[in-house]
C-alpha positions in Angstrom: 68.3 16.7 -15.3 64.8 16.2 -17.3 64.4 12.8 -16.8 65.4 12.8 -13.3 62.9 15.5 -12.6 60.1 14.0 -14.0 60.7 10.6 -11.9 60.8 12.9 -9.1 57.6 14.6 -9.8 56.2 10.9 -10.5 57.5 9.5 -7.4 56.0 11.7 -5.5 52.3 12.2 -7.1 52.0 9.0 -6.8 52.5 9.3 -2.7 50.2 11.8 -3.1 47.5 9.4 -4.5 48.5 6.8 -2.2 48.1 9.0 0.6 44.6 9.3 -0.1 43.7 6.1 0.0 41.7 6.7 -3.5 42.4 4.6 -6.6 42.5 7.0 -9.7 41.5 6.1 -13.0 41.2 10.1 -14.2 44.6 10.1 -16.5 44.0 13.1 -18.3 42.7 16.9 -17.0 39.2 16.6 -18.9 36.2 17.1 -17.0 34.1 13.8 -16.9 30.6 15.3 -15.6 28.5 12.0 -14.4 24.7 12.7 -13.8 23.4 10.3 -11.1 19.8 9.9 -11.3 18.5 9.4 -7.7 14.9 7.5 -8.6 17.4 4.9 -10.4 17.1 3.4 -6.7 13.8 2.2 -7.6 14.4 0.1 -10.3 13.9 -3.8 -10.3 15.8 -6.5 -10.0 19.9 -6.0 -11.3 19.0 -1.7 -12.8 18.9 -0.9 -9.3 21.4 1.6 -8.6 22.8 3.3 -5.7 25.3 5.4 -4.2 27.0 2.3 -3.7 27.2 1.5 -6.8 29.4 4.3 -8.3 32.9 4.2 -8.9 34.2 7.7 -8.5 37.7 7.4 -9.7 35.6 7.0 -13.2 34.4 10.4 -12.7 35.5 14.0 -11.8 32.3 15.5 -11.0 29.2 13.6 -9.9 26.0 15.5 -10.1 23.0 14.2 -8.0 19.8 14.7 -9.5 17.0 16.1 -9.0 16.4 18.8 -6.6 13.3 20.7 -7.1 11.7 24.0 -6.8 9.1 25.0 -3.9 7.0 26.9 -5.5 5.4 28.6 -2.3 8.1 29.6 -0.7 10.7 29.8 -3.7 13.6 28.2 -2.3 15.2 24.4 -3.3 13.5 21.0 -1.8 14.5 17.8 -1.9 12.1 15.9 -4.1 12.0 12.9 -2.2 12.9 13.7 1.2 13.5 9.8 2.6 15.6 8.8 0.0 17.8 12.2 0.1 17.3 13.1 3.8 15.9 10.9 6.4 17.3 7.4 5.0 20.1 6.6 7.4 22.2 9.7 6.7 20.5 10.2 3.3 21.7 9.6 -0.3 22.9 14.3 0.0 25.4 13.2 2.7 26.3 9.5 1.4 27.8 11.4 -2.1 28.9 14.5 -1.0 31.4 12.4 1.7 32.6 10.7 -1.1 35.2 13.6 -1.5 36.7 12.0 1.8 38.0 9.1 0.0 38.4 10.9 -3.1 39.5 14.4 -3.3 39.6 14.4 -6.7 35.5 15.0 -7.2 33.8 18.1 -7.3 29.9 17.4 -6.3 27.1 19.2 -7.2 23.5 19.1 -6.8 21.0 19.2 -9.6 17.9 21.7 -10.0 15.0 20.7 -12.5 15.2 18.1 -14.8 12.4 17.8 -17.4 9.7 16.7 -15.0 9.6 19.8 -13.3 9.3 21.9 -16.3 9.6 25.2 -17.5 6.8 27.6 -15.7 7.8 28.3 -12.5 11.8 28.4 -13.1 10.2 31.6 -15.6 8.3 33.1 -12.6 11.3 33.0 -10.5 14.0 34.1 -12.7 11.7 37.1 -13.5 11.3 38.6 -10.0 14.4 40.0 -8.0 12.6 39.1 -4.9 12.2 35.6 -5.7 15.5 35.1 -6.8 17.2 36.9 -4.0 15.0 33.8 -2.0 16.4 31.4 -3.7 19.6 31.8 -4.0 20.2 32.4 -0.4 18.2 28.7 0.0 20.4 27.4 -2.3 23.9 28.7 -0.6 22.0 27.1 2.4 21.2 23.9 1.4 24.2 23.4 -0.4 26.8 24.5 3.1 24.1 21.8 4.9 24.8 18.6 2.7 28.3 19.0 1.8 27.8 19.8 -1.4 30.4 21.9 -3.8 28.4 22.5 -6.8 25.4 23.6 -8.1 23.9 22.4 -11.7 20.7 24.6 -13.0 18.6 22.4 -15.2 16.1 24.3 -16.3 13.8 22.8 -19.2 13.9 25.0 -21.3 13.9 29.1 -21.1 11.6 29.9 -23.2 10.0 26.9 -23.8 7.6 24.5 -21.9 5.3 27.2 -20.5 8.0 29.6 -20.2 8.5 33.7 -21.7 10.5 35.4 -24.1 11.5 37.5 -21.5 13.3 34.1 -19.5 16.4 34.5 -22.1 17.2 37.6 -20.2 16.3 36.7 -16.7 18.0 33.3 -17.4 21.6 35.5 -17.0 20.1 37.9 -14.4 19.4 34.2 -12.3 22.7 32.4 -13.1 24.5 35.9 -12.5 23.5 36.5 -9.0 24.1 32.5 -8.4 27.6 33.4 -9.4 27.9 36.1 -7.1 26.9 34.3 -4.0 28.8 31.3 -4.9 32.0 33.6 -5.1 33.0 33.2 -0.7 32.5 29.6 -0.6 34.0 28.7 -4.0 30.9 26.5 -5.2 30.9 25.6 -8.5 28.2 27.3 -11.1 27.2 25.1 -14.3 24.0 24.7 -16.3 22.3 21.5 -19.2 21.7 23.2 -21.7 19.2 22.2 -24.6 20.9 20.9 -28.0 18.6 22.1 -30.3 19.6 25.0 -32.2 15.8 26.2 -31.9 15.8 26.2 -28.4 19.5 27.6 -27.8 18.6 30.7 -30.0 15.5 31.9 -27.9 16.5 30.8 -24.3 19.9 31.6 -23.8 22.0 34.4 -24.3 25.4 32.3 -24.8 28.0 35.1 -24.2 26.3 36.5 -21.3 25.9 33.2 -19.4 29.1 32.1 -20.1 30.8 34.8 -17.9 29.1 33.1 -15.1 28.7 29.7 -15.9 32.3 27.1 -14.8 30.9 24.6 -17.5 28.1 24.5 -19.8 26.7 21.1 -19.9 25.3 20.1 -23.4 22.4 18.0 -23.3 23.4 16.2 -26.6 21.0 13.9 -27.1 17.2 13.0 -27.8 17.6 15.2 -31.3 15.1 12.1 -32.2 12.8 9.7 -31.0 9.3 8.5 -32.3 8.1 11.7 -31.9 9.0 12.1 -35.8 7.1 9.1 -36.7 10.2 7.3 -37.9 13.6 5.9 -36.7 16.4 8.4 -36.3 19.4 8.4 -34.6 18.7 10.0 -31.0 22.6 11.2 -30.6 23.7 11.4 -34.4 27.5 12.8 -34.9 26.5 14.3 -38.1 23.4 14.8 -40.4 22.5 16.6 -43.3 19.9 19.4 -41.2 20.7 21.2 -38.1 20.1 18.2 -35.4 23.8 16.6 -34.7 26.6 16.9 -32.6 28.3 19.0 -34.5 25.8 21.3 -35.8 25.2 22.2 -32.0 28.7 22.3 -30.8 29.4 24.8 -34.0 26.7 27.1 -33.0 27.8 27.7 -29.7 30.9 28.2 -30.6 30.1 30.6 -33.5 28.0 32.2 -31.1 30.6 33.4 -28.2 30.6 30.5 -26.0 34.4 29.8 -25.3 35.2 26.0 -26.3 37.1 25.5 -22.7 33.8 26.2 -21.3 31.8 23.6 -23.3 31.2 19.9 -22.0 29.5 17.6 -24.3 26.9 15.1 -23.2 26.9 11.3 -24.0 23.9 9.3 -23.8 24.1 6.1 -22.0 21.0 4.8 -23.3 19.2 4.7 -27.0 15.6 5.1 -28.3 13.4 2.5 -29.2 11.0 2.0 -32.1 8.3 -0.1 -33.9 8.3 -0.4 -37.3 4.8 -0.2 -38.9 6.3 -2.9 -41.6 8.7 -4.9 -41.1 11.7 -5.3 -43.3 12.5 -7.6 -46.0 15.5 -8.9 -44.6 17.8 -8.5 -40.8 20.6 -7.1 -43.2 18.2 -4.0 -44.0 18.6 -0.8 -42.5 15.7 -0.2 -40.5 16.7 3.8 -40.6 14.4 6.3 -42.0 11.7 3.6 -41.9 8.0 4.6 -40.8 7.3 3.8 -36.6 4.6 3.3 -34.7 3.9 6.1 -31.7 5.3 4.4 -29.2 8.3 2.4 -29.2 8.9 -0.4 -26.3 10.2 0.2 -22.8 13.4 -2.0 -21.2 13.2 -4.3 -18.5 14.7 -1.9 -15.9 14.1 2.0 -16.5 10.4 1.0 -17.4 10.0 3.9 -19.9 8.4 3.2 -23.5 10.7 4.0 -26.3 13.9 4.4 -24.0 16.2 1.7 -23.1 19.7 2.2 -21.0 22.9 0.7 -22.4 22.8 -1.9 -19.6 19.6 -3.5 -20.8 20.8 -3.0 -23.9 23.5 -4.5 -24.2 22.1 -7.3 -22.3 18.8 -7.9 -24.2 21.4 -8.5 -27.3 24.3 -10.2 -25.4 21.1 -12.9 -24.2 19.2 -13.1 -27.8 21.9 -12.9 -29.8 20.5 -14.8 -32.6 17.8 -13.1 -32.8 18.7 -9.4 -33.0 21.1 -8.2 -35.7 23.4 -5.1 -35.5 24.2 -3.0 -37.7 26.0 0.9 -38.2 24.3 4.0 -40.1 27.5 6.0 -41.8 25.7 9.1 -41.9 25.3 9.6 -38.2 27.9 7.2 -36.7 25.4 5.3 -35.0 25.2 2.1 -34.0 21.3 0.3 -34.1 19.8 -3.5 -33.2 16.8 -5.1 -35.0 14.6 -7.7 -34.7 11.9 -8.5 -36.7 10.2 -4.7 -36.0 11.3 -3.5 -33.3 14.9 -1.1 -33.2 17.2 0.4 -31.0 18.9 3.0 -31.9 21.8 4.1 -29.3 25.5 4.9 -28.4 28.1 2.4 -27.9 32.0 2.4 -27.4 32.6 3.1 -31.1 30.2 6.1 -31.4 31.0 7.2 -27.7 34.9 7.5 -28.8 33.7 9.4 -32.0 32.4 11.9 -30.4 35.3 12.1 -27.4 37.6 12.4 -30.1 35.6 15.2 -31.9 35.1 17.4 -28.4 38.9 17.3 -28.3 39.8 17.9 -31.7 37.3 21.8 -31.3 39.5 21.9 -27.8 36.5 21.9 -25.7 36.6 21.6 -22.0 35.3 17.3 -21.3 31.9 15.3 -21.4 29.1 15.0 -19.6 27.0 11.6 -19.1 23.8 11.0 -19.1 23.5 9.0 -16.6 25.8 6.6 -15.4 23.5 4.5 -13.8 22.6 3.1 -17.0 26.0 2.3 -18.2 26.6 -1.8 -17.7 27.5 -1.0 -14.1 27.6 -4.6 -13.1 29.5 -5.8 -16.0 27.4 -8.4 -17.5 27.8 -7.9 -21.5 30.9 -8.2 -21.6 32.6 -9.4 -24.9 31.7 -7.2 -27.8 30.7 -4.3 -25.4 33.6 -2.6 -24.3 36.7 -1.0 -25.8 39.1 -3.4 -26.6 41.9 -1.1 -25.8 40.4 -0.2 -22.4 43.0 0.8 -20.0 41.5 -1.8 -17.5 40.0 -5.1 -19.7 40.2 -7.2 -16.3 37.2 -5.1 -15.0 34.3 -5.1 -17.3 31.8 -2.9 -15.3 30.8 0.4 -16.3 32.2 0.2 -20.3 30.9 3.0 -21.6 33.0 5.5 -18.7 35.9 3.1 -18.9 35.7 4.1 -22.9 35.7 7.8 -21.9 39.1 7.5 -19.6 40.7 5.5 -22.1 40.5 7.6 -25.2 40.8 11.2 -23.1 44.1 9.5 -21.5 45.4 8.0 -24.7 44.1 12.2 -25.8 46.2 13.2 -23.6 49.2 11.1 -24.0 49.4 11.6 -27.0 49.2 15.9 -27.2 51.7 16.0 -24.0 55.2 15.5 -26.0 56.6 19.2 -27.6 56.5 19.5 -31.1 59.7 18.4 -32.9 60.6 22.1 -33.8 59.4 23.8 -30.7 62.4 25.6 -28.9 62.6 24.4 -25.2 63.8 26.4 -22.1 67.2 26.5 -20.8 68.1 24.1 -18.8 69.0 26.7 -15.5 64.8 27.5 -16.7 63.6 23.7 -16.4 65.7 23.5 -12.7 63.4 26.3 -11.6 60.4 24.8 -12.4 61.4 20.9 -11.2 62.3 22.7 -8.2 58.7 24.9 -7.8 57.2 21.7 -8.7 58.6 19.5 -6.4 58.2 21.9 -3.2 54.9 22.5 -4.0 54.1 18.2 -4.2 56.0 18.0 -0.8 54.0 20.9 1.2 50.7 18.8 -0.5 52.3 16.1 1.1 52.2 18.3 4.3 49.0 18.8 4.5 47.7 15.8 3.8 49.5 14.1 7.2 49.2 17.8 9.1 
């Protein structure tokens, strides 16, 4: 009866995904957050990236980003209103109507982002009357484009020009989102700062996470030549209070539930200038003195940052000149030549962290950004999980990475334990029954 059940149930979700017309990578029920940064349109020559350019089925949420605050009026704005708006149909309408061709994606729309800072996100949250404004803009706007989400990204309460008084209007702000969102069922979430520092005087984690759908970790940029030496910019562990875990232990120590949690993945590294170089290429060039600025990628254009498709292919096209090498204490992988580093995520340290997200049960990942993952596919060999659950398509290896080891997750925490009792078997006939009907009234609808 079991087994003839579950081919059933098979049988028929996969009508259901055929119906749709959608191919679906998502094998696992993980959120997979993917920021898309909208000025990435803008970049030269093969980094520049599109609507287009996406492949949703890699994803269950997209988030477009940035929207902006109008500080006159206090509602949202576009922040470039051809690209977003007047372009054709605008880049709003050309993701939110992805969801046509793949129901599968929630889509949101992104507030803030660190160029808008901190001050007048502080003078809004701390006025009633302002935030009535903008909420009711931002129920609004978000009916107008299509969209059915809504990320705050607010850097940092707090911080940045902000009050110690944010921390509490920060919940008072998210709190009346929540509310308004509750008739059209939009989705609430927030990126959230990493540091321990910042967390402890912005947020008040138990509070906002009564109103918050997912709390977006912005785990990441804990270093950068800012400390006058190289550092890992996403390490997995470290002997002080800036790594993965230390953050993800905090918040959970500190009330926010783990189901609520989504942990952010950089898909890009820091760069650095040594002031001396090293001895040898087998060195470690960790720890080591750096110049104040490190250099800037071919692409993305911004000193001491480089995205993992320039990268990978700055190494992939020198590769006898750059030599790779793996820090143990962070689980971090770095490149060097002669004195210049990167320091930055790839498969191996992306499925390290996956795998420790699952093991403290929390709710998926975030990525920051997908447009710099190796979305055309040109690194190739040594740049992609070998166990991928697709090796014939090498675009985008960094969220192919993420699928595979939340599926294989998955897969491999679906069987019952050897000892577990099951049901009877009158029990499982009930459910194989509920299941089924429910599959073929989705089936229903669909061709309704």
């Amino acid at each position: 009866m079991k087994v003839h059940c579950f081919l059933l149930l098979v049988i028929l979700s996969l009508a259901i995904n055929n119906a749709s017309g959608s191919p679906r990578t998502i094998r696992h029920d993980k959120v997979v957050a993917c920021y898309v940064a909208s000025w990435a349109w803008y970049r030269p020559s093969s980094g520049k990236f599109g609507i287009n350019d996406l492949q949703p089925e890699l994803c269950t949420h997209l988030i477009y980003a940035f929207a902006g605050l109008n500080d006159t009026d206090w509602t949202i704005r576009s922040l470039d209103p051809y690209k977003d708006i007047e372009n054709g149909t605008g880049d709003y309408r050309r993701i939110t109507e992805l969801r046509k061709q793949y129901p599968h994606l929630k889509v949101s729309l992104a507030i803030g982002g660190w160029e808008e800072g901190s001050r007048n996100y502080s003078k809004l949250a701390s006025s009633p009357d302002l935030r009535k404004k903008f909420v009711d803009s931002v129920v609004a706007f978000l009916k107008e484009y299509g969209f059915n989400g809504f990320d705050l990204d607010w850097e940092f309460p707090a911080s940045r020009g902000g009050l110690p008084a944010d921390k509490e209007n920060f919940v008072y702000l998210v709190k009346e989102l929540k509310e308004a969102f509750k008739r059209p069922r939009y989705l609430l979430t927030a990126a959230i700062s990493a540091n321990i520092i910042i967390i402890n005087e912005g947020y008040d984690i138990p509070e906002i996470s009564k109103y918050l759908d997912h709390i977006h970790i912005m785990a990441y940029d804990y270093h950068g030549t800012w400390d006058s030496k190289v550092l890992p910019n996403s390490p997995m562990t470290s002997t002080d209070s800036l790594s993965v875990e230390s953050t993800i232990k905090h918040l959970l120590n500190n009330g926010a539930p783990p189901s609520k949690l989504v942990l952010g993945l950089p898909m890009y590294g820091r760069t650095f200038i040594l002031a001396k170089k090293p001895d040898s290429p087998q060195e470690s060039p960790m720890n080591k003195i750096c110049l104040p600025e490190g250099f800037k990628g071919p692409y993305t254009g911004q000193v001491g940052f480089m995205g993992y498709n320039e990268i990978c292919e700055e190494i992939a096209k020198n590769s006898n000149n750059w030599s790779t090498g793996w820090d143990r204490d962070s689980s971090t992988p770095y490149a060097i030549k002669e004195d210049r580093v990167i320091v930055y995520d790839n498969p191996t340290s992306i499925k390290i962290k996956i795998e420790y997200a699952m093991k403290m049960n929390l709710g998926g990942v975030m990525i920051w950004s997908v447009d710099t993952d190796d979305f055309r596919g040109r690194c190739k060999e040594g740049f992609y999980l070998k166990d991928s659950l697709d090796t014939t398509d090498h675009t985008f290896p960094l969220m192919r990475t993420i699928n595979t080891v939340l599926a294989n997750y998955s897969s491999n925490n679906s069987e019952p334990e050897p000892n577990r009792p099951t049901n009877n078997d009158k029990s499982s006939a009930d459910r194989c029954l509920l299941n089924v009907t429910l599959i073929l009234f989705a089936l229903l609808l669909r061709y309704a």
